[in-house]
C-alpha positions in Angstrom: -153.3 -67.1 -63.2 -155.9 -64.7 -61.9 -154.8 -65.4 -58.5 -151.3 -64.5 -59.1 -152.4 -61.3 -61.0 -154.4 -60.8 -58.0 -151.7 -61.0 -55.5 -149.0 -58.9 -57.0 -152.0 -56.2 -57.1 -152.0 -56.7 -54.0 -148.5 -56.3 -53.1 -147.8 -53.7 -55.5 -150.4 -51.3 -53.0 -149.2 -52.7 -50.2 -145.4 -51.4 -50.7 -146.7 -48.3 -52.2 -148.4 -47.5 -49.4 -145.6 -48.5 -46.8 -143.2 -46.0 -48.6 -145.6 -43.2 -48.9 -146.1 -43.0 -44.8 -142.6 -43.7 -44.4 -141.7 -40.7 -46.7 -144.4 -39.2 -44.5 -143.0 -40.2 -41.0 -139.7 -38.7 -42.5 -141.1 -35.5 -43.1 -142.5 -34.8 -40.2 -139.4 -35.6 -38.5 -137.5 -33.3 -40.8 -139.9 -30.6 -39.9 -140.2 -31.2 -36.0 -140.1 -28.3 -34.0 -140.3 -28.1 -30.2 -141.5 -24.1 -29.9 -140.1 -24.4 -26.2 -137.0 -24.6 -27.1 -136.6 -22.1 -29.7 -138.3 -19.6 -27.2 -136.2 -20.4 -24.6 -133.1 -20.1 -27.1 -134.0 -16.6 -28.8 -135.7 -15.4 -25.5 -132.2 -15.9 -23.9 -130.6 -14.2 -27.0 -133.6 -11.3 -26.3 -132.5 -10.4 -22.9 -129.0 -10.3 -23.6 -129.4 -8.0 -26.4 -131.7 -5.9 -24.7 -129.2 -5.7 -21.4 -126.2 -4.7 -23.5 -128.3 -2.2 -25.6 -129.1 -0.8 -22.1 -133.0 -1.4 -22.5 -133.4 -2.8 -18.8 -136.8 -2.7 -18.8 -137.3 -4.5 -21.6 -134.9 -6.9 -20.9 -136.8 -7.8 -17.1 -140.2 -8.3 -19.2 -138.3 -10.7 -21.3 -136.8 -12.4 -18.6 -140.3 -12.4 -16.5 -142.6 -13.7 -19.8 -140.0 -16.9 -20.1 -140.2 -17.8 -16.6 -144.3 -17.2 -16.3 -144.7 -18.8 -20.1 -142.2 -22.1 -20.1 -142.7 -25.1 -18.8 -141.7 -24.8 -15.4 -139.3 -28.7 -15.6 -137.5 -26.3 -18.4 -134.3 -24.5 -17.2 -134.1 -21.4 -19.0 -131.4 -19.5 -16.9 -128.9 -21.0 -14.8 -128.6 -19.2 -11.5 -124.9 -17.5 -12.2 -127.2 -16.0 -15.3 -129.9 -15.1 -13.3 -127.9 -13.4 -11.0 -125.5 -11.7 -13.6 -128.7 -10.4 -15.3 -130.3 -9.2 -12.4 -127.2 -7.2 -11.8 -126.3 -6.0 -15.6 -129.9 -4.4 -15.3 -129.6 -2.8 -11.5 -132.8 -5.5 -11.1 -131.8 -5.5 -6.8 -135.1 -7.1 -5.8 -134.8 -10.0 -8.0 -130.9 -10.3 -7.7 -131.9 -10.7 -3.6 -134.2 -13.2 -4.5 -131.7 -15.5 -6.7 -129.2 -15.0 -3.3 -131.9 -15.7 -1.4 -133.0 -19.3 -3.6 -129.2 -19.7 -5.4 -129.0 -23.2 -4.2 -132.5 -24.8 -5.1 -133.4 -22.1 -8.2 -132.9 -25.5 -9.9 -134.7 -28.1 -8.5 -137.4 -29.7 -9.8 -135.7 -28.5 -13.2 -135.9 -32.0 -15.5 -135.2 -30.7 -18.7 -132.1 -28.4 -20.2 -131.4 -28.2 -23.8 -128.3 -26.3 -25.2 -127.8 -23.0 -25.4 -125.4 -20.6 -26.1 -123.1 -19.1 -23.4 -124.2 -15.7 -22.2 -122.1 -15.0 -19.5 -119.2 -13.5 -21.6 -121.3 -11.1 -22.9 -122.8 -10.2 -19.6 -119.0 -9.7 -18.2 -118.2 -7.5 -20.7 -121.2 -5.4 -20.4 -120.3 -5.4 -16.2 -116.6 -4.3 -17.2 -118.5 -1.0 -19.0 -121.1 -0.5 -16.6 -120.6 -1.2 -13.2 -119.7 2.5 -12.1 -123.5 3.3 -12.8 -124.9 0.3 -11.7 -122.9 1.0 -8.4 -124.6 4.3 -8.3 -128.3 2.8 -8.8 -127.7 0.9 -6.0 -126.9 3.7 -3.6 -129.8 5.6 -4.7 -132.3 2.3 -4.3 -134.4 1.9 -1.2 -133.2 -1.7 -0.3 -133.3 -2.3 3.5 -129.2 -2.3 4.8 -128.6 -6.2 4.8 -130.1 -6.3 1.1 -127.7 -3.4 0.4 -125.1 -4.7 2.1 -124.8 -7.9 0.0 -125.1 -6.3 -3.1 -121.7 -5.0 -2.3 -120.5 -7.4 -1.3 -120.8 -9.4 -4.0 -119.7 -6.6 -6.3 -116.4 -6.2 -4.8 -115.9 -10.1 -5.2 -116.6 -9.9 -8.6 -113.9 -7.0 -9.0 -111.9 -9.4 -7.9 -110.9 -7.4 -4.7 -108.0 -9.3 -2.4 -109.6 -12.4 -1.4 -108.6 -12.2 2.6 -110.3 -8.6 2.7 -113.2 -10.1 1.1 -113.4 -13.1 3.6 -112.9 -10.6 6.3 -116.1 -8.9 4.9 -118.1 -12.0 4.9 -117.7 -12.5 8.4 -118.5 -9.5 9.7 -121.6 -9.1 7.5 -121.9 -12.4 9.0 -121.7 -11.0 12.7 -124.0 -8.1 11.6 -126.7 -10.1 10.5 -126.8 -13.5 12.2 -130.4 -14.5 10.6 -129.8 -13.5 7.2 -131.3 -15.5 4.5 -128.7 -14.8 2.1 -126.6 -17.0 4.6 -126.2 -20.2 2.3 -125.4 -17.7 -0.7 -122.4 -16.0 1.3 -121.2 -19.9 2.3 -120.9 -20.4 -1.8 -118.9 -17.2 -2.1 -116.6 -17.6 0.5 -115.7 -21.5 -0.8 -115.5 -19.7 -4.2 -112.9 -16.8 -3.0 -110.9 -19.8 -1.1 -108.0 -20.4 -2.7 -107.1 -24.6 -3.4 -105.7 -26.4 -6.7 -102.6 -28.3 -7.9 -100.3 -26.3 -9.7 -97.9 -27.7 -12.1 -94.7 -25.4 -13.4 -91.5 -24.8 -14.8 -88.9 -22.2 -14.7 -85.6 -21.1 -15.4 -83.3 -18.3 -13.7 -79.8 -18.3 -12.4 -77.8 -19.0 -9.5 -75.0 -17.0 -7.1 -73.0 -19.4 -4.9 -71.2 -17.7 -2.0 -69.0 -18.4 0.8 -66.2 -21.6 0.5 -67.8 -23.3 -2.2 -67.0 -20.9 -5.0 -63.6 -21.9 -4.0 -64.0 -25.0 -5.8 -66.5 -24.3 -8.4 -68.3 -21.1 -10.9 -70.0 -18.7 -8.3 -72.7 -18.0 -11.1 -74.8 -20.2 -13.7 -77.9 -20.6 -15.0 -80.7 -23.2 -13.9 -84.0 -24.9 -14.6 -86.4 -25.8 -12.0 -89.7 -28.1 -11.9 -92.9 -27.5 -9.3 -95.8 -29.4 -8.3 -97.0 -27.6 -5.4 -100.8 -27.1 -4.0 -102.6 -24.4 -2.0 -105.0 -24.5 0.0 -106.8 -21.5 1.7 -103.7 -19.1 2.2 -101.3 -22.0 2.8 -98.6 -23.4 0.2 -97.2 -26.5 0.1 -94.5 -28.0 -2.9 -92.0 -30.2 -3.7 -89.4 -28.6 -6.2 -86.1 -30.0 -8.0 -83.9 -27.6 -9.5 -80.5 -28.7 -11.2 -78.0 -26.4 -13.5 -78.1 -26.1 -17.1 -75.3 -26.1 -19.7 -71.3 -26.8 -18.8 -70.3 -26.3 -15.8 -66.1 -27.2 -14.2 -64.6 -27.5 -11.0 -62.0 -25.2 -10.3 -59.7 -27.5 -9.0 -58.9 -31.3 -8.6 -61.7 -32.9 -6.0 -62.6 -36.3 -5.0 -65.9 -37.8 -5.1 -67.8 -38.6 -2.0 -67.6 -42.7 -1.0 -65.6 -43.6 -3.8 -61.5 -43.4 -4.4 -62.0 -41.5 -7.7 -60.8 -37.3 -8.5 -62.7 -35.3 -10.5 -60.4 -32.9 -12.2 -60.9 -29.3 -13.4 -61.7 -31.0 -17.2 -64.8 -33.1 -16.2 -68.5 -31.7 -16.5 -69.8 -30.9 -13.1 -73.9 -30.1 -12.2 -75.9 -28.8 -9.4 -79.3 -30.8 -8.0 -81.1 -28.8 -5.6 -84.5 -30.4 -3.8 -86.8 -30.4 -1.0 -90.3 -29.2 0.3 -91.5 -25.7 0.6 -93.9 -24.7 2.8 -95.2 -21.0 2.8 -98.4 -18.6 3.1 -99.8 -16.2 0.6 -100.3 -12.2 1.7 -101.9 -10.9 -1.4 -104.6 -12.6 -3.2 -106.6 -11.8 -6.1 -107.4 -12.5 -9.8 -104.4 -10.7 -10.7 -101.8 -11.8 -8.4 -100.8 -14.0 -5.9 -98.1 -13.1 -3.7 -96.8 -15.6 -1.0 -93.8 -16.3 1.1 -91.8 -19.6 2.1 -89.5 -22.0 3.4 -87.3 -24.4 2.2 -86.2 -27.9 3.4 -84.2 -29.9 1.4 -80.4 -30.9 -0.1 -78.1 -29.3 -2.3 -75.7 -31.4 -4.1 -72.5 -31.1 -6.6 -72.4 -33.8 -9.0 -69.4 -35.2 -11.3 -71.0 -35.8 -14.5 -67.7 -37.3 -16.0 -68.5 -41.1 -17.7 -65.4 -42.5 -18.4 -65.1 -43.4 -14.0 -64.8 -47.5 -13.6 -67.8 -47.9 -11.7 -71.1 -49.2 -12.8 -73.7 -47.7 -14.4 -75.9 -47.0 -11.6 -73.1 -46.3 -9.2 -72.3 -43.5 -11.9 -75.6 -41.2 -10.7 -74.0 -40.9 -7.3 -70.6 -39.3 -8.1 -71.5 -36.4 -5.3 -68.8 -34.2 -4.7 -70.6 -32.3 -2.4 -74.0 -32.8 -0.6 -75.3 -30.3 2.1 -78.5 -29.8 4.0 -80.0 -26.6 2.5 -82.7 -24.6 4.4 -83.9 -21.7 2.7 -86.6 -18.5 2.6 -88.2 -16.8 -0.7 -90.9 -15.2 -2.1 -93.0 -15.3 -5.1 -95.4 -13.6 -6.8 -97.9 -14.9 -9.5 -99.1 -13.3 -12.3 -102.2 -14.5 -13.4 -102.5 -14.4 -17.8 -105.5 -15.7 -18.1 -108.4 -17.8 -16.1 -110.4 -20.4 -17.2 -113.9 -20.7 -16.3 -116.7 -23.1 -15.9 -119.3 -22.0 -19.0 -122.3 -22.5 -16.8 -121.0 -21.6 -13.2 -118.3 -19.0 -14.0 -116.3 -20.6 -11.4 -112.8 -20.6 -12.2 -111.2 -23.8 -12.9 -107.5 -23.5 -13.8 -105.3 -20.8 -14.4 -102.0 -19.8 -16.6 -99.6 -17.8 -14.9 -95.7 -16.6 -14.6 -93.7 -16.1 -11.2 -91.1 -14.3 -10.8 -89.1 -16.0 -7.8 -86.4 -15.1 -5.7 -84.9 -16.7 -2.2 -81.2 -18.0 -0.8 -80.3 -21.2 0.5 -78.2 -21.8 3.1 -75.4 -24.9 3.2 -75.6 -26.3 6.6 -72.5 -28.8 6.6 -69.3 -29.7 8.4 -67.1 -30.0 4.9 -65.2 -26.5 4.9 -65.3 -26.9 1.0 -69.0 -27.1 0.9 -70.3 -24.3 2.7 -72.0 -21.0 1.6 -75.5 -20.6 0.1 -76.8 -19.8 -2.8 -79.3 -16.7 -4.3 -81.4 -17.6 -6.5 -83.4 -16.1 -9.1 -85.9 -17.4 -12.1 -89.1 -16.8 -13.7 -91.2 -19.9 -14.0 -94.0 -20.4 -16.0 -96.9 -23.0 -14.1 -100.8 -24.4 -14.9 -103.3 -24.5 -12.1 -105.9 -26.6 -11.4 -108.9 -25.2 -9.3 -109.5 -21.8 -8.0 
């Protein structure tokens, strides 16, 4: 009996003390705190504060005590930061020094720990400020080339057309063969090239001319689809484009390949398709303005259903079909970019395009030949720059 009494004395401390360090151990993880992150977080907050309250000075000593006082695997700034900083607070010497290092500013960096994004604020400090800080720079003492850059990389982020600023880059280039901001004006000019997928739809309408509006409305609305790509200034698409609501011949014809009339009551549509190939003139962060031509078919198609052929055979009731070169131009109106959070490098885009060319029918059928005007506003997604 002793022994038992003894035992359960035993146990009784035994669990006691278990839950008493586990209600420990849970405190102390409740209470953690890793100091190196919440001065990395509210010295971040510190130096954008003190940048848009115009306190420049302030904010460099910030900036300079986090990078002398945290762990150096730590990454405090990411180097669009550190260069948006530098700028916001006409900092020139250590902005040269991030162009100088902007590829390997982050190496040996092991650790990162989330943060808030600071760059929107930054940009719309730049939108305010950017006159003066233009006006610090001419009246620094940085050598030419250091100038130079500076510049440089102000007009590109005023989003100046992208084929001046390319043409800049080169010749800077050309001035100053050994630069060491070489790597940094490489980044830039793959950043200012134009590539992506773009993805859109449209509608608009139509103006047949020539024979053809002998035989069917001279005017009607369409919708049209896009996937296209650019890369550097060159365009590249493939595009369908078909008629919408009802549309009649004006006058009995018969359908191509089978012994059939479509007749004046019977629903009629137009399919227009091909490739485009064209080049862009004009490009910036607004607008986009390129030219092209067209390769492709244009076709007239019976849409009545009550014809005794099969099913299938029924999507080929053409009562016309012409080869249809074409030119046009386009212009696209960027509404709004989106961005990379850390980077700032634009990802994708929304934009509208107004659009406007004329097909030609190339064809030996009398009926069938004219061309067509077109003109639509299409609405599109990009992917990439």
């Amino acid at each position: 009996m002793k022994t038992i009494r003894i035992l359960l004395l035993v146990s009784f401390y035994v669990v006691t003390i278990s839950a008493f360090a586990q209600d420990d151990l849970k405190q102390q993880i409740i209470s953690f705190t890793d100091s190196t992150e919440i001065i990395i977080r509210n010295g971040r907050k510190l130096a954008v504060d003190q940048t848009i309250k115009g306190d420049s000075q302030s904010a460099i000593e910030t900036i300079n005590y986090l990078k002398k006082n945290v762990d150096k695997d730590y990454v405090i700034f990411y180097p669009v930061e550190e260069l948006l900083l530098a700028l916001a607070n006409s900092n020139f010497e250590q902005f040269l020094y991030t162009a100088a290092n902007f590829s390997n500013l982050l190496e040996d960096k092991t650790k990162t720990i989330q943060t808030e994004n600071i760059t929107g604020q930054i940009h719309g400090f730049l939108a305010n400020e950017l006159v003066l800080i233009k006006q610090d720079l001419e009246r620094s003492n940085l050598n030419p080339e250091g100038k130079e850059l500076i510049k440089l990389y102000i007009r590109y982020y005023e989003g100046e057309d992208r084929y001046k600023i390319n043409k800049a880059i080169k010749q800077y280039e050309k001035t100053y063969p050994n630069s060491e901001y070489k790597s940094f004006l490489v980044l830039i000019a793959d950043y200012i090239e134009p590539g992506g997928m773009n993805f859109c739809l449209g509608y608009g309408h139509e103006f047949l001319n020539g024979n053809i509006t002998n035989s069917f409305p001279s005017h009607f609305q369409s919708m049209n689809m896009e996937i296209e790509w650019f890369s550097g200034p060159h365009y590249f698409s493939f595009y369908i484009q078909g008629s919408v609501g009802t549309l009649h011949s004006k006058n009995d014809i018969p359908v191509m390949k089978f012994d059939l009339i479509n007749t004046p009551d019977d629903d009629v549509s137009s399919l227009k398709y091909g490739i485009r190939l064209g080049r862009s003139w004009v490009s910036n962060r607004t607008v986009n303005l390129f030219s092209y031509v067209s390769v492709g078919g244009y076709q007239m198609i019976s849409q009545h259903s009550n014809f005794d052929v099969s099913d299938i055979e029924n999507k080929k009731l053409k009562l016309t079909s012409v080869f249809s070169p074409g030119i046009g131009t386009a212009c696209d109106i960027n509404l709004k970019h989106f961005k990379n959070k850390q980077t700032g490098e634009t990802v994708g885009k929304w934009f509208i395009r107004p659009n406007v060319g004329y097909d030609l029918f190339v064809t030996g059928k009398e009926l069938a030949k004219g061309g067509s005007l077109f003109m639509n506003l299409t609405m599109g997604i990009g992917l990439g720059n």
